[in-house]
C-alpha positions in Angstrom: -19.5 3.7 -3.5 -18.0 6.4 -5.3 -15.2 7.7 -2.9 -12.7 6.1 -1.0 -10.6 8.0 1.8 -7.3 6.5 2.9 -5.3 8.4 5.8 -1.5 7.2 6.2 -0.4 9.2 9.3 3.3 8.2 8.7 5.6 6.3 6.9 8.9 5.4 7.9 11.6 4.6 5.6 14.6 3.6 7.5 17.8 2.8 5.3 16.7 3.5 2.0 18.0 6.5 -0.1 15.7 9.3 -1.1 15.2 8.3 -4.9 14.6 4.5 -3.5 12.0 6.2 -1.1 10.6 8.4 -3.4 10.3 5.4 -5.9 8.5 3.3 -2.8 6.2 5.7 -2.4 5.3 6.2 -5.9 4.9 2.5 -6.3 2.9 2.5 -3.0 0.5 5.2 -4.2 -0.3 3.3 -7.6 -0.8 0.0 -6.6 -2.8 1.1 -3.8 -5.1 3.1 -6.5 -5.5 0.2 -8.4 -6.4 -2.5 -5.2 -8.7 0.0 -4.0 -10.4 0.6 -7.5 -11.1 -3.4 -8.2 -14.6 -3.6 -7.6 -14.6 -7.2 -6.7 -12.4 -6.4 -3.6 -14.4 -3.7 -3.2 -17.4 -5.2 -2.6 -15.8 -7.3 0.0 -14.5 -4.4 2.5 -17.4 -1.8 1.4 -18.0 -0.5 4.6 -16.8 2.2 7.1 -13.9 1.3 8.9 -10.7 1.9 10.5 -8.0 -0.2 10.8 -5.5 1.3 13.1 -3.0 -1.0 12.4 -1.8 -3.7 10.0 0.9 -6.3 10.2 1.8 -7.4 7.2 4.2 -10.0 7.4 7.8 -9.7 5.7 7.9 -7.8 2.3 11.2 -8.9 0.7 13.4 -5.7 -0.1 15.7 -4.7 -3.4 17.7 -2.6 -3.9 17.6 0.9 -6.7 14.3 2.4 -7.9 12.9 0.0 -9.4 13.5 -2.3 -6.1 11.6 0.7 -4.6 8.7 0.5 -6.9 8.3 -3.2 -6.6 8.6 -2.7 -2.6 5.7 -0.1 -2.8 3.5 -2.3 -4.8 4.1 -5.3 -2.8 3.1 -3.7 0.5 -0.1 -1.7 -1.4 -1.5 -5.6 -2.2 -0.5 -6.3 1.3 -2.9 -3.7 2.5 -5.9 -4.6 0.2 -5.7 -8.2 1.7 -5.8 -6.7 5.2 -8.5 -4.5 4.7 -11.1 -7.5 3.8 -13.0 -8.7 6.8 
């Protein structure tokens, strides 16, 4: 497999400050490249698919940017877990 499309209709950020979104985001984005890029998850969710909707439980919240970041990431792993079968 050599390309991997991932379609986020919308994101709603509700109560967080744009820098703490932006951070989110950015933290999102990265840790969702890097989930999607280990090849031993990979192999485990290689097919196509959509998922119209995950729940992924409680994601435990800080506060400032780097609250943000670690937000992002947490809910990028969250995703990789729900994508495997």
């Amino acid at each position: 497999m050599s390309r991997i499309r991932v379609t986020i209709d919308r994101l709603v950020l509700k109560g967080f400050e744009a820098g703490e979104r932006k951070a989110l985001v950015e933290g999102l984005q990265g840790e969702l490249s890097r989930v999607l890029a280990d090849p031993g998850g990979r192999a485990k969710w290689a097919r196509s698919h959509r998922t119209p909707l995950l729940r992924l439980g409680a994601m435990p919240l800080e506060p400032g940017l780097s609250g943000g970041r670690k937000s992002g990431g947490g809910v990028a792993r969250a995703i990789g877990r729900g994508l495997r079968p």
